[in-house]
N, C-alpha and C positions, 0 to 999 in steps of 0.2 A: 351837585358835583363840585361845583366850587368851594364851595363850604366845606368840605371833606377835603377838597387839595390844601388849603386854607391850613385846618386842622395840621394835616401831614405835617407843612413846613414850620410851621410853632413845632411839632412836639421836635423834629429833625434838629431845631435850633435849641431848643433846651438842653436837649442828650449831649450837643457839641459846645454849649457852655457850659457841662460839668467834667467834663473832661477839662484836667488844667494840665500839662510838662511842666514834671521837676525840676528838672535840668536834661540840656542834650550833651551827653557823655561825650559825644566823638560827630562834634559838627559839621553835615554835609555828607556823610557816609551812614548807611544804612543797617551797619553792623557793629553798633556801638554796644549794644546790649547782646548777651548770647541767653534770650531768656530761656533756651532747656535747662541750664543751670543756674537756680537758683534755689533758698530756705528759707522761711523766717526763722529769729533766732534771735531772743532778748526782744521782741517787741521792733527788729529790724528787718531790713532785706538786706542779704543777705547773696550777691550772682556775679556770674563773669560778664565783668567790663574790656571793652576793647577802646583806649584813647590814644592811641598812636600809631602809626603809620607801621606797616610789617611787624605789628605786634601779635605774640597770640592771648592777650588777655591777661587780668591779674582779678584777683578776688576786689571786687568793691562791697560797701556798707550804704544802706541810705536809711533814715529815719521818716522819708516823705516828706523833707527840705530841699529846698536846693542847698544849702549853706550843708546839709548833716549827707550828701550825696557824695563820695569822695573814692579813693582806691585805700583801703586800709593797707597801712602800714605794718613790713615786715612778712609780706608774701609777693612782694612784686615779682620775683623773680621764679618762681612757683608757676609753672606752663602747662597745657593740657589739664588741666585739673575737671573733677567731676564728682558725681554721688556726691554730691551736699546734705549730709545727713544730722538732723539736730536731735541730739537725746535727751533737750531739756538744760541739761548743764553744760554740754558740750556741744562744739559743733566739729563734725569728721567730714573730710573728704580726702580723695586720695588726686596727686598730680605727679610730676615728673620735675626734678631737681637733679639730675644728673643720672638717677633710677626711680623707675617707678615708685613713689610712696605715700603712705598712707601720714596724713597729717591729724593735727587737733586743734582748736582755736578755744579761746575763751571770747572768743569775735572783736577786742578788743584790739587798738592799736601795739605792735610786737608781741601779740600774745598768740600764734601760732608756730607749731613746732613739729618737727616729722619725727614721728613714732618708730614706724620700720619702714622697710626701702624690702622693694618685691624686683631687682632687679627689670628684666623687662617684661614682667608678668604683666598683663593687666588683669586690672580687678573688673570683674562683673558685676560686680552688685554690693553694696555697702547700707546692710539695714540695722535699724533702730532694735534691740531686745530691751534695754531699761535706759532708764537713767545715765548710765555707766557703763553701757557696753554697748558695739555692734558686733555685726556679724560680716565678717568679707568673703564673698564668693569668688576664691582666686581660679581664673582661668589661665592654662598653662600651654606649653605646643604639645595639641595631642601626641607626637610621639615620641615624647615621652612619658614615662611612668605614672601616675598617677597624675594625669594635668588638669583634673578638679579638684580644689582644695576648699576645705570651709576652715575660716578662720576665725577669730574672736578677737578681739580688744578692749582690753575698761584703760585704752590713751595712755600706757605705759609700757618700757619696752619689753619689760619680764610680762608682762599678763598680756602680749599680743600670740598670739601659738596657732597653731594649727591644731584641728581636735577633730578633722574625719578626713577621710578619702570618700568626696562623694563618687566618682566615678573614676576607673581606670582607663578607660580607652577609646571615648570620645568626650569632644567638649560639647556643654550641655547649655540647652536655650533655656534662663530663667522665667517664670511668672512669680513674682514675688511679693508678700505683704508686711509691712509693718505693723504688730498686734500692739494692743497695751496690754501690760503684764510682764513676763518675761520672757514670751516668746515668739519664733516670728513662722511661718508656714512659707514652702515653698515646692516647687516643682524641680524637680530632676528629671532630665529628658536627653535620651540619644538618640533621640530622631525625632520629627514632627510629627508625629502621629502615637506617640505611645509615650506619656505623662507617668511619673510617680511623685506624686507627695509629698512630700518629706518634712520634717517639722524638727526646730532645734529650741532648745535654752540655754546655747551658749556651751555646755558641755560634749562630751562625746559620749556619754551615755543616754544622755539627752537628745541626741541626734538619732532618728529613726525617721524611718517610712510609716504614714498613717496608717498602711496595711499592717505595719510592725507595731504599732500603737493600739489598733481595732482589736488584733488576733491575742495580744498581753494581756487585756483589760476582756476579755470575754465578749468584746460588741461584737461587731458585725465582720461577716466572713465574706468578704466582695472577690469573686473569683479574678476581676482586674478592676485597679484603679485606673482612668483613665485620663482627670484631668478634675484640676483644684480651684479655687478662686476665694480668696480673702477681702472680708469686707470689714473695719473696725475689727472686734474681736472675738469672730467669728469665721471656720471652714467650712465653704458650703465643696464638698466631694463626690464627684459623678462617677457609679462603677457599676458589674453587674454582680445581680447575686443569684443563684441559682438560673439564669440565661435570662433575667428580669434586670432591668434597664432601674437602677436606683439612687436615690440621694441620700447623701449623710451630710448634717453640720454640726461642729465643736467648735470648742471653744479652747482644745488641749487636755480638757477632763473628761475622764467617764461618765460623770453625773452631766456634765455639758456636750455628750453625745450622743444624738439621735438619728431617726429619717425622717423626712419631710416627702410629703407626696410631689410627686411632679410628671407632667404627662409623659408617659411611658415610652410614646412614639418622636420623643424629641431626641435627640443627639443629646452626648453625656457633656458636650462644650456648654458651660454656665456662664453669663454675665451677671454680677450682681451690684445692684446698688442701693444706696442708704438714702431713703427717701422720709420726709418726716416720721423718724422712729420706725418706719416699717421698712422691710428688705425682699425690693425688687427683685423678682427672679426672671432674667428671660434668656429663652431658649430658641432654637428654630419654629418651635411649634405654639407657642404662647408667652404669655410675660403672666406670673404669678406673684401672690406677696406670703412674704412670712414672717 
């Protein structure tokens, strides 16, 4: 027994001399880091810093130096900021500058610049489509007119637009995935209990319901979608089809669309994850792979 406590405290002592602080941001306070926001981006971090007293934060850079840990230059003044989204070339997120807006960075010191201003909209959700573009889930006050908006950007201000009205009459709780390719899947919902779908590339012709996508393309006739979940670049979709409890996954193609068996008696709610090349499936009633 000894020998095994023995053991414990070595390995205890190892684990805490590989952990080393880069630097403490904001000494003696417990909210120097706001890590829900953060990216990598150029081989950086990329999150909201808090170094001052009744501050709400400013975008910081660190390279995993103390010396390269700093508040990048030319967004301090940039508040509320969030969706840190990196497309490779670019890095998006959207904050508040006098109205809400959507920025760009080249992550570079003064190389950040607001694109368009959403008044006091806030944005829902800001995903990855390529290289070159996201996509903005602009949530608005339901009452008015159409206060879901999908939006687009390739970080200019003629090519940021509005290209669907996903809903007119309530605001909707996202589940959303970043693909590689050029497109991203998502859920549309006005209420918690009843999912659809939805899948864009950035166009508005492009913007459909996977049931809109199945019934086009001749697959599969699901009498209801009920709920989505994206994994890399793959949809795995839970619906019924003839009063049978079923799954589909794509990839956004035909040829990349099929069913996958799943036990029949589970709930259409899917969690999926990416486990050595193969893809987790678990449900209330089992965990499957495919």
């Amino acid at each position: 027994m000894k020998k095994l406590i023995g053991v414990f405290i070595l390995f205890v002592c190892i684990r805490l001399d590989a952990q080393v602080l880069i630097k403490d941001v904001y000494p003696g306070v417990q909210s120097g880091v706001m890590s829900s926001q953060n990216v990598v981006f150029d081989n950086k971090l990329y999150y909201h810093g808090v170094d001052t007293d009744f501050s709400p934060g400013s975008l910081f850079v660190s390279d995993g130096t103390e010396a390269g840990t700093r508040k990048l230059l030319g967004a301090e003044n940039i508040t509320n900021f969030g969706h840190l989204t990196n497309t490779g070339t670019k890095l998006f997120f959207d904050g508040f500058l006098g109205v809400r807006t959507l920025f760009v960075s080249n992550g570079k010191d003064l190389g950040t610049k607001g694109v368009k201003g959403f008044e006091t909209t806030p944005i829902e959700a800001i995903l990855k489509i390529d290289t070159n573009k996201v996509l903005l889930f602009v949530q608005a006050d339901p009452l008015k007119p159409n206060p879901n908006q999908l939006w687009v950007s390739d970080a200019t201000v003629n090519g940021t637009l509005k290209i669907a009205d996903i809903n007119s009459t309530t605001k909707n709780t996202y589940k959303s995935s970043n693909f590689k390719g050029n497109a991203v899947f998502f859920d549309n919902s006005t209420n918690t209990t009843k999912m659809a779908p939805m899948m864009s590339d950035g166009s508005s012709t492009g913007t459909q319901t996977v049931q809109s996508f199945l019934s086009k393309n001749n697959l599969f006739s699901f009498d209801n979608v009920q709920t989505a979940y994206g994994v890399d670049s793959l949809l795995f979709v839970g619906g019924i089809k003839n009063s049978i409890k079923m799954t589909i996954v794509t990839d956004g193609t035909p040829a990349g669309t099929k069913e996958i068996s799943l036990s029949k008696e589970s709930s259409n709610y899917l969690d999926v994850f990416y486990i050595n090349s193969t893809y987790i499936i678990h449900n209330d009633k089992d965990i499957s792979s495919y």
